[in-house]
N, C-alpha and C positions, 0 to 999 in steps of 0.2 A: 668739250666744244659743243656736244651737241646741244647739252642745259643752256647752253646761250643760244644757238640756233629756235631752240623753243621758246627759250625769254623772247627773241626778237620776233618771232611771228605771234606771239599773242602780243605782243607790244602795239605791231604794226595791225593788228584786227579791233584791238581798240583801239586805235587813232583812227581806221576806218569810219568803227559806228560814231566815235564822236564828231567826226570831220560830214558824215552823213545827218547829225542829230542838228547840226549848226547847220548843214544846209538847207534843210527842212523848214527852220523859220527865218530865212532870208526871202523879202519879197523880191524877187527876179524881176517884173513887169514882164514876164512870157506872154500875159494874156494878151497884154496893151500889142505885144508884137505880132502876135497869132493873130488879132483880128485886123490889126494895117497889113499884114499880106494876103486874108482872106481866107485863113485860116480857119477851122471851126475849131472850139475848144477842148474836143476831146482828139483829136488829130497832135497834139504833142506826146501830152501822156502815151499814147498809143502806139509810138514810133520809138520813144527810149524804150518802152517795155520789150520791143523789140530786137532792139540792140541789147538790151539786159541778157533776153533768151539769147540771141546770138552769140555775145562773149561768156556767156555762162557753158555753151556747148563747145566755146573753143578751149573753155577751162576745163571741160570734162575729156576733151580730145589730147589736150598735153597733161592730164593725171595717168591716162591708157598709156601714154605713149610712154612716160617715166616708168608704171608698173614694169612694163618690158622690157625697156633698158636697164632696169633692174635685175628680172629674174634674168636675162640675159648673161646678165655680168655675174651674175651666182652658178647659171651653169656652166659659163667657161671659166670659174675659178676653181674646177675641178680640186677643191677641197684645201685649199691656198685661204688661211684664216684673215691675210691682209683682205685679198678682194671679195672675201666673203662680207667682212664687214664692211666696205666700201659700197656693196653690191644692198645689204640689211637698211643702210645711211640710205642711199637714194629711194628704196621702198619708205619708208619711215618718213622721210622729208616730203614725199608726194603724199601719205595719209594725211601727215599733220597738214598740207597746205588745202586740199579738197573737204575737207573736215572745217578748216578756218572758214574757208569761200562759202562752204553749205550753211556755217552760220551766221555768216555778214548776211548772207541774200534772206535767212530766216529772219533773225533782229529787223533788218531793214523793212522785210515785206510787213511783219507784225506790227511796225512803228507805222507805217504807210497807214494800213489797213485800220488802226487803233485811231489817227489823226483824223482818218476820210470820213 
């Protein structure tokens, strides 16, 4: 079960970067909007970079929080081999998922940074 768990998150991390790589050369019109509201053109960019940092600290706040309901449930499974591995599962599934997210935001910033 878990070889699937892992097929399905790097499944789901590349449909990210490519669902990211198509979005890339889609002309949105943002500019044509940005400046009918009076917007200056670095004033969008500037505001999702923000929310990026924003949901990127609340991804790094439920990695924490998993880590400790993990060793949590390891040290009340006082040596109980079921919730030991149940307790190994949820550590493991929060690595592989902060691990996926650190390289979606790498790929994505490199693709940014490579196009600009």
């Amino acid at each position: 079960m878990n070889k699937v768990k892992t097929i399905f998150h790097w499944l789901v991390a590349i449909a990210c970067f490519l669902m990211a790589r198509t979005a890339l050369a889609i002309e949105t019109g943002l500019d044509a909007t940005a400046s009918a509201t009076g917007l200056k053109k670095g004033d969008i960019p500037g505001l999702v970079g923000i929310i990026i940092k924003a949901l990127l600290g609340l991804v790094g706040i439920i990695f924490f929080g998993l880590l400790l309901y993990g060793g949590f449930i390891w040290m009340k499974a006082r040596g109980n081999e079921k919730e030991v591995e149940k307790a190994k599962g949820v550590i493991t599934d929060a690595i592989i998922g902060i691990v996926i997210v650190a390289a979606a935001y790498a790929i994505s910033s490199f693709i940014i940074q490579t196009l600009s």
